[in-house]
MARKEVO-322292 format. One record per residue (C-alpha): x, y, z; residue in three letters. Coordinates in steps of 0.001 Angstrom, whole numbers, padded with zeros to 6 digits, always signed. Layout:
XYZALA...
***
This chain:
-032624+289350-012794UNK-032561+291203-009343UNK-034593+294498-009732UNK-032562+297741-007838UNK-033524+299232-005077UNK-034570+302077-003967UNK-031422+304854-004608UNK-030602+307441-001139UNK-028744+310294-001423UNK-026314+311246+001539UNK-025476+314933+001088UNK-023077+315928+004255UNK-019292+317266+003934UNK-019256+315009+007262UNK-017119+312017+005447UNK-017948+309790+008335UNK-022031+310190+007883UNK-022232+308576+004814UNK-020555+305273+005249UNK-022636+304939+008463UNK-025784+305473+006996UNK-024679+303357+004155UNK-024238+300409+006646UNK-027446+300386+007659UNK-029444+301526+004224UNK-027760+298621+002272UNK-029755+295761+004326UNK-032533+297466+003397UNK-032138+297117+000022UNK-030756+300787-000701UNK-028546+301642-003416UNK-026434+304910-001411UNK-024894+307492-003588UNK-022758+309894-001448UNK-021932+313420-002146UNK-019618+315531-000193UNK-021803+319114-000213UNK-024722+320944-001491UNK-022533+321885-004886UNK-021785+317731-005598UNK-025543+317204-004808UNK-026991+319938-007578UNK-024785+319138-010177UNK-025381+315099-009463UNK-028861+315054-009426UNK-030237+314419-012951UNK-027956+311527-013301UNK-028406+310125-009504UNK-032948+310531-009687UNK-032648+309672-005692UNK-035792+307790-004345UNK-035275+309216-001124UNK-031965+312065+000037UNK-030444+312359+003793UNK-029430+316114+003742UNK-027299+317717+006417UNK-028748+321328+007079UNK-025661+323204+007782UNK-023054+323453+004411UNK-021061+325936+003323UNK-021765+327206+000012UNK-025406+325720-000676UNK-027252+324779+002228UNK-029815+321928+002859UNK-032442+324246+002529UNK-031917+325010-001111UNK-030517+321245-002142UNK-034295+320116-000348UNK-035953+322751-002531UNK-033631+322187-005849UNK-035016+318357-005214UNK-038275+318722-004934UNK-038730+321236-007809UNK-037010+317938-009534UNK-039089+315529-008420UNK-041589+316112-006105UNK-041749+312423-005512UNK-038591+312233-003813UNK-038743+311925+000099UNK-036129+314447+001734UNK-034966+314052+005381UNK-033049+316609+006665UNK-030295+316298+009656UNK-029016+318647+011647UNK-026804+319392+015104UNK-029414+322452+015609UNK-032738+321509+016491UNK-034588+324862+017005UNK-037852+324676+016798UNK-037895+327471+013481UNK-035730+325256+012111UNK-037569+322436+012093UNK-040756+324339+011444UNK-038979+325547+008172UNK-037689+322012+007079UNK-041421+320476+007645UNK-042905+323751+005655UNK-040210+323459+002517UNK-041619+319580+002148UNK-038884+317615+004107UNK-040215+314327+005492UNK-038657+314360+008802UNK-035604+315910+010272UNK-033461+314264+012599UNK-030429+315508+015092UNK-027369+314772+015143UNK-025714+312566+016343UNK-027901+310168+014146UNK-030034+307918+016500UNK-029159+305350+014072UNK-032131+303173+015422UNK-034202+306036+014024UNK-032736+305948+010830UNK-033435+302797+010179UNK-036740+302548+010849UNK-037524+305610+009122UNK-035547+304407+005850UNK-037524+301203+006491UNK-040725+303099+006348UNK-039719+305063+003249UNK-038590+301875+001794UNK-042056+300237+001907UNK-044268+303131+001032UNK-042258+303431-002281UNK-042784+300012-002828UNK-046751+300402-002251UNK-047074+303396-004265UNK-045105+301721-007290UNK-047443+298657-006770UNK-050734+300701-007134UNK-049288+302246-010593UNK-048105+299275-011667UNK-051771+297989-011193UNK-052333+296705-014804UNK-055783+296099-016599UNK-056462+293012-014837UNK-055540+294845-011582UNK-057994+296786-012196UNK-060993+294465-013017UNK-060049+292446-009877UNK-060499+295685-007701UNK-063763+296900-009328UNK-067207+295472-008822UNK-069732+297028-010617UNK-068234+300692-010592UNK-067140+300062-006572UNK-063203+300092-005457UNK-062313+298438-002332UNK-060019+296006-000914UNK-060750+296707+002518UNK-062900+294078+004665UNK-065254+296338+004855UNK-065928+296243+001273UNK-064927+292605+000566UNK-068059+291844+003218UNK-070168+294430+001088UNK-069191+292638-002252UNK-069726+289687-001076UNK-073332+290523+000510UNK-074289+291740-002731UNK-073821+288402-004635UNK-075502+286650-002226UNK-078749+288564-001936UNK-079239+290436-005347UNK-080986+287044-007249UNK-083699+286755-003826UNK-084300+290009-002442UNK-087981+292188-003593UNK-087000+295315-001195UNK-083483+296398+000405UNK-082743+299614+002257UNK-079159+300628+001554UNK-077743+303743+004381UNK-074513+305399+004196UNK-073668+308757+004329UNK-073765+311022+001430UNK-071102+309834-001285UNK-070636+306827-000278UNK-071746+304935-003414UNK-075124+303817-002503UNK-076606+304102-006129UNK-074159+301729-007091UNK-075233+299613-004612UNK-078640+299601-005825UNK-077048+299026-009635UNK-075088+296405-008398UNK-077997+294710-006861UNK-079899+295099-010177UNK-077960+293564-012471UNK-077190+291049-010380UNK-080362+290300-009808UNK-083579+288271-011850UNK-084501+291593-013474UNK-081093+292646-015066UNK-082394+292601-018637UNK-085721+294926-017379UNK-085289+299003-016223UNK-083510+300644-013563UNK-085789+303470-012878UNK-083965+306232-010399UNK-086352+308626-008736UNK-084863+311558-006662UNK-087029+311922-003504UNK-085547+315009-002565UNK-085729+316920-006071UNK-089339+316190-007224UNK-092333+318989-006164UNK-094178+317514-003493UNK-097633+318129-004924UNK-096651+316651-007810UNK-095016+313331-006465UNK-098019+311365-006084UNK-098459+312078-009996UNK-094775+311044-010669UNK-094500+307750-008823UNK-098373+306508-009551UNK-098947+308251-012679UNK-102643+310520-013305UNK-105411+309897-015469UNK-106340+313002-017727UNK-108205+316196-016093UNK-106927+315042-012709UNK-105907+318292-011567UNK-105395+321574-013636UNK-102681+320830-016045UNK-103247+317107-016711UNK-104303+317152-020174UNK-103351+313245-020936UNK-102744+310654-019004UNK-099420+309792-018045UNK-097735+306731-016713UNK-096022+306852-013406UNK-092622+305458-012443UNK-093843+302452-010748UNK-095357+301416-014134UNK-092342+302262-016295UNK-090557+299800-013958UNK-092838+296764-014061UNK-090883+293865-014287UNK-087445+295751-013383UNK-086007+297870-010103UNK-087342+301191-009115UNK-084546+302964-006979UNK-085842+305404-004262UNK-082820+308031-003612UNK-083176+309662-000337UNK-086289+307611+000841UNK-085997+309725+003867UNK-087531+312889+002181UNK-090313+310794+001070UNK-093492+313078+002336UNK-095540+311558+005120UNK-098865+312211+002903UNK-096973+309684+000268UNK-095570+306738+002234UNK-098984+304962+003060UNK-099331+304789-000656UNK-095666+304032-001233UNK-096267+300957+001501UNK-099545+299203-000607UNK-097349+299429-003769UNK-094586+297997-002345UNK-096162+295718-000350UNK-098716+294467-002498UNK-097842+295733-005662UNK-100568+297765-006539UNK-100745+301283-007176UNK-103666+303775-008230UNK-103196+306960-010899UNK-103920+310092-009670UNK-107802+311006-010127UNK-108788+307380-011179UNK-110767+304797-008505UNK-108957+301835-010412UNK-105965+299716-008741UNK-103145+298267-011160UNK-100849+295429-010508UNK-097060+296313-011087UNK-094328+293679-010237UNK-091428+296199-009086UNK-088441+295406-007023UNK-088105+298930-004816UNK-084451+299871-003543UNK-084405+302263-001133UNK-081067+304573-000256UNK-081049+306991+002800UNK-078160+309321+004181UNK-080684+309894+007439UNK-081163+307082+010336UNK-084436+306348+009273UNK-084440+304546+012927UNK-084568+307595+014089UNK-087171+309391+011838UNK-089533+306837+012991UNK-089023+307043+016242UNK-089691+311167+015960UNK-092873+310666+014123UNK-091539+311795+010708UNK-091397+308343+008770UNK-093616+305863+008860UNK-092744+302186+010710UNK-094434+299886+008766UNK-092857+301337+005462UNK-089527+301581+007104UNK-089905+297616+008760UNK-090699+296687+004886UNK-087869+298561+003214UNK-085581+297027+005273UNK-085945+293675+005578UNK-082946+293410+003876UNK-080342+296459+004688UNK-077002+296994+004147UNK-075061+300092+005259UNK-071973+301435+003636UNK-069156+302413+005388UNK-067824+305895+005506UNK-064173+306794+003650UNK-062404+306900+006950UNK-063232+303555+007798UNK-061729+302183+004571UNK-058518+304511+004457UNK-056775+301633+002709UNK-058785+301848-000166UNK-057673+305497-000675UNK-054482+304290-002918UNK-056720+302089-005212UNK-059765+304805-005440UNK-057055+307576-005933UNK-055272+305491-009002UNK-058531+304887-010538UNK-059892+308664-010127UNK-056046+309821-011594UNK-056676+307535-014387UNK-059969+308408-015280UNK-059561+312392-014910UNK-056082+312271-017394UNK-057845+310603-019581UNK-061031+312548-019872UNK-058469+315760-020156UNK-056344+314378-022687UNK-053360+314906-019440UNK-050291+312517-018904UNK-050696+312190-015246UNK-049780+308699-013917UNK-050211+309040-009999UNK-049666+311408-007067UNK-046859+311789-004796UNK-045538+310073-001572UNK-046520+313527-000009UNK-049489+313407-001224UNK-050876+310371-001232UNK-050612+310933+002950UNK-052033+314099+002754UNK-055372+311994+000972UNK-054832+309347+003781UNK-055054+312002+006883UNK-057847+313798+005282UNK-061275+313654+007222UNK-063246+313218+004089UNK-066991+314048+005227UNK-068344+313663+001856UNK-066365+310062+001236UNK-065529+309149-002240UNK-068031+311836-003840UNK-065387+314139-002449UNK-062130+312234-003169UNK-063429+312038-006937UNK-064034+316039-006698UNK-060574+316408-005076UNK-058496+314218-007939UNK-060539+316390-010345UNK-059616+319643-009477UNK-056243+318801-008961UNK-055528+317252-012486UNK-056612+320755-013540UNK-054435+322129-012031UNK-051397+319879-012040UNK-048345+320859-014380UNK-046647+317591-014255UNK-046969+313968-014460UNK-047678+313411-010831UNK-050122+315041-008591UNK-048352+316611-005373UNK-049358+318717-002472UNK-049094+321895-004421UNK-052257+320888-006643UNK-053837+319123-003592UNK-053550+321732-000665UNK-055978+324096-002898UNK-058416+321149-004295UNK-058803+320216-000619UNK-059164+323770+000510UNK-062413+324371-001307UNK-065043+322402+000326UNK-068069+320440-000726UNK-071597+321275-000142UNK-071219+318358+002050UNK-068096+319489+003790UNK-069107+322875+004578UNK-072815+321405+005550UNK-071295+319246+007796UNK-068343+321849+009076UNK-069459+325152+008369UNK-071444+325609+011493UNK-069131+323837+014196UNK-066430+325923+012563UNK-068150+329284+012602UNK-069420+328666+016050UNK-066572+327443+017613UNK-063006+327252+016310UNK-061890+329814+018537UNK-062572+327407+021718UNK-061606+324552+019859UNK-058126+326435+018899UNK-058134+327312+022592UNK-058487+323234+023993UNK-055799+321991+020991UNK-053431+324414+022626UNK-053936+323582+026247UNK-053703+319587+025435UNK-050661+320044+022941UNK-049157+322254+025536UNK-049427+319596+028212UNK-048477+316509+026584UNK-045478+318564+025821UNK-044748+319149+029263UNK-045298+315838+030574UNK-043328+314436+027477UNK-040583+316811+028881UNK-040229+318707+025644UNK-039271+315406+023447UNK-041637+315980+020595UNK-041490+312096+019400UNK-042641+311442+022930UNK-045340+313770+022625UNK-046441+313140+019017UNK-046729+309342+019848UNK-049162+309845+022825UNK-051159+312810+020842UNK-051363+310136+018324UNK-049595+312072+015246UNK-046832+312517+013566UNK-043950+314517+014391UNK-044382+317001+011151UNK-047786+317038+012207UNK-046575+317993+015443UNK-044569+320832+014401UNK-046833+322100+012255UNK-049163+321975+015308UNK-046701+324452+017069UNK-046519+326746+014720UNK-050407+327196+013843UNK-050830+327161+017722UNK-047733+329504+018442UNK-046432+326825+021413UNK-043091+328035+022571UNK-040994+324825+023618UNK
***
């Protein structure tokens, strides 16, 4: 049995447009229901549910402006491209702000159209795949806690396997939230000792007069306070893994130690002259370029040329954005069900709002993002209503990594985006596809550009 299309909505008391666009949305695979006005539009649209709507601006009686915002309070999942013989700039600015995808003047560059309908056509047809994505969907994109079906993460996967039953030591670097402790769990129970301990230690969060105590243990009356003796983490992970997060805050006073036990395996308790033999396979994570810290004095070389033997680095969020639709899903899924919600996915809207995001604390952040926003969603999808304020509050790592460019200069910055946009415009002769295509954006991007920028055309 063939499965329908996608449905599009023509709304224009133009009785030519419709059987135009209809010639060219059919061989597409478009099912086109016309209506003559704004009035035949409202009163059709719980029995039409359009996929996607082509609304001319200019009606009498109801306007496109309040059929786009009657169909979106509907379903926010439907994509809405307004048309229209006036293309003022406020116009357009208004179209783009009420949620329209695009808006294109008349006469129809039909060209246009159909590429734009093509484009529509296959996002809907991605976004029903990844919500479609069944159980074993699921388990095929997973590994050990990780989403990805990027290369990028296909070559990670795969590097895992291979070295997790041989390696003693591995460095893994990424940036924050990138997923290097499940890396290091991955690598464990992958591994020889997946039936022994995964001991975590936090390098950054433990009292530096006290680490010496908590990786090697102390023998009692070692130092005020040490009224028994007390094993040390290297100990409670003989036989298994001992993972080192952020190995780069690791105190200087600490690493020669940290290289004998790793090297050799043996450690000694604080305030006792005996060595003990511990069989420990160390993982080390870093956010820092440990590279770096060596080469300013402020991390040893021999521990760092012994941790990473074997390294593998993690790629940052925006180098995977096609993982975003699988790591959203998951995150949607996960959230509803932990607050007893019946929200299935996120809009077309949104789902490229996620995808043009910068996302400088990677999936850490996207996870934080989906969170707050099935709080605060209403409905069964997630749209940009829910997103635009999740994404508005930043993460320690966001505003650690923004905070001071942003404070210190956003005013120049506003100043050079104004001066290139400007240009390009100029040189594109005021065609704003022209100039969104050699800025490198879209053209709602581009109008919304104009407005925050105030750019008269």
């Amino acid at each position: 049995m063939q499965v329908a299309g996608p449905t599009l909505l023509v709304v224009d008391d133009d009785p030519q447009i419709p059987p135009l666009v209809e010639k060219y949305a059919r061989p597409l695979g478009y099912r086109v229901v016309a209506r003559g006005g704004g009035v035949q539009a409202l009163a059709s649209l719980a029995e039409v549910k359009p996929d996607v709507a082509l609304v001319d601006l200019h009606m009498p009686e109801v306007g496109g402006m309040d059929v786009l915002k009657a169909i979106r309070d509907a379903d926010p999942e439907c994509q809405v491209i307004l048309m229209s013989g006036d293309v003022a700039v406020d116009a357009i600015v208004e179209a783009v702000k009420g949620g329209a995808l695009d808006y294109l003047a008349k006469p129809l560059d039909f060209g246009r159209v159909r590429a734009l309908l093509s484009s529509v056509r296959d996002e809907i047809a991605r976004r029903e795949q990844v919500l479609r994505a069944d159980a074993d969907t699921a388990r095929q994109l997973e590994f050990h806690g990780m989403i990805g079906r990027s290369p990028a993460m296909e070559t990670l996967f795969a590097s895992i396997r291979r070295l997790a039953p041989h390696v003693r030591s591995v460095l893994v670097s990424g940036e924050t939230g990138t997923g290097k402790e499940l890396v290091a769990k991955a690598l464990h129970a992958l591994g020889a000792r997946h039936d022994r301990r995964f001991v975590t230690v936090n390098c950054s969060a433990v009292v530096e007069t006290l680490f010496e105590s908590e990786l090697f243990g102390h023998v009692r009356g070692a130092f005020t306070g040490a009224t028994d003796t007390k094993v040390g983490l290297f100990e409670h992970a003989d036989r298994g893994t001992l993972f080192l997060d952020e190995a780069g805050e690791l105190p200087l006073a600490l690493q020669a130690k940290l290289l004998r036990a790793v090297e050799y395996g043996e450690i000694q308790r604080v305030g006792s002259l005996d060595t003990r033999r511990v069989d420990v396979a160390v993982i080390a994570a870093t956010n820092r370029d440990l590279r770096a810290e060596t080469a300013a004095n402020r991390f040893r070389s021999d521990l760092f040329y012994r941790l990473s033997i074997v390294e593998i680095r993690l790629p940052p969020l925006r180098e995977r954005r096609e993982d975003i639709p699988y790591l959203t899903a998951a995150f949607v899924r996960d959230c509803a069900q932990r607050l007893g919600r019946e929200i299935t996915g996120v809009t077309a809207a949104a789902e490229r709002a996620l995808q043009q995001a910068p996302w400088p604390g990677n999936i850490r952040e996207l996870r934080n993002v989906i969170e707050r926003a099935c709080i605060l969603a209403d409905g069964r999808l997630l749209t940009e209503r829910e997103l635009q304020p999740a994404m508005a509050a930043p993460t320690p790592v966001a505003a650690a990594s923004t905070g001071a460019i942003a404070a210190a200069g956003s005013e120049r910055l506003s100043d050079a985006q104004r001066e290139q946009i400007a240009r390009v415009m100029r040189e594109s002769g005021g065609n704003k596809q022209q100039a969104a295509k050699r800025l490198g954006i879209s053209r709602r991007a581009l109008y919304r550009w104009l407005e925050r920028l105030q750019i008269d055309v």
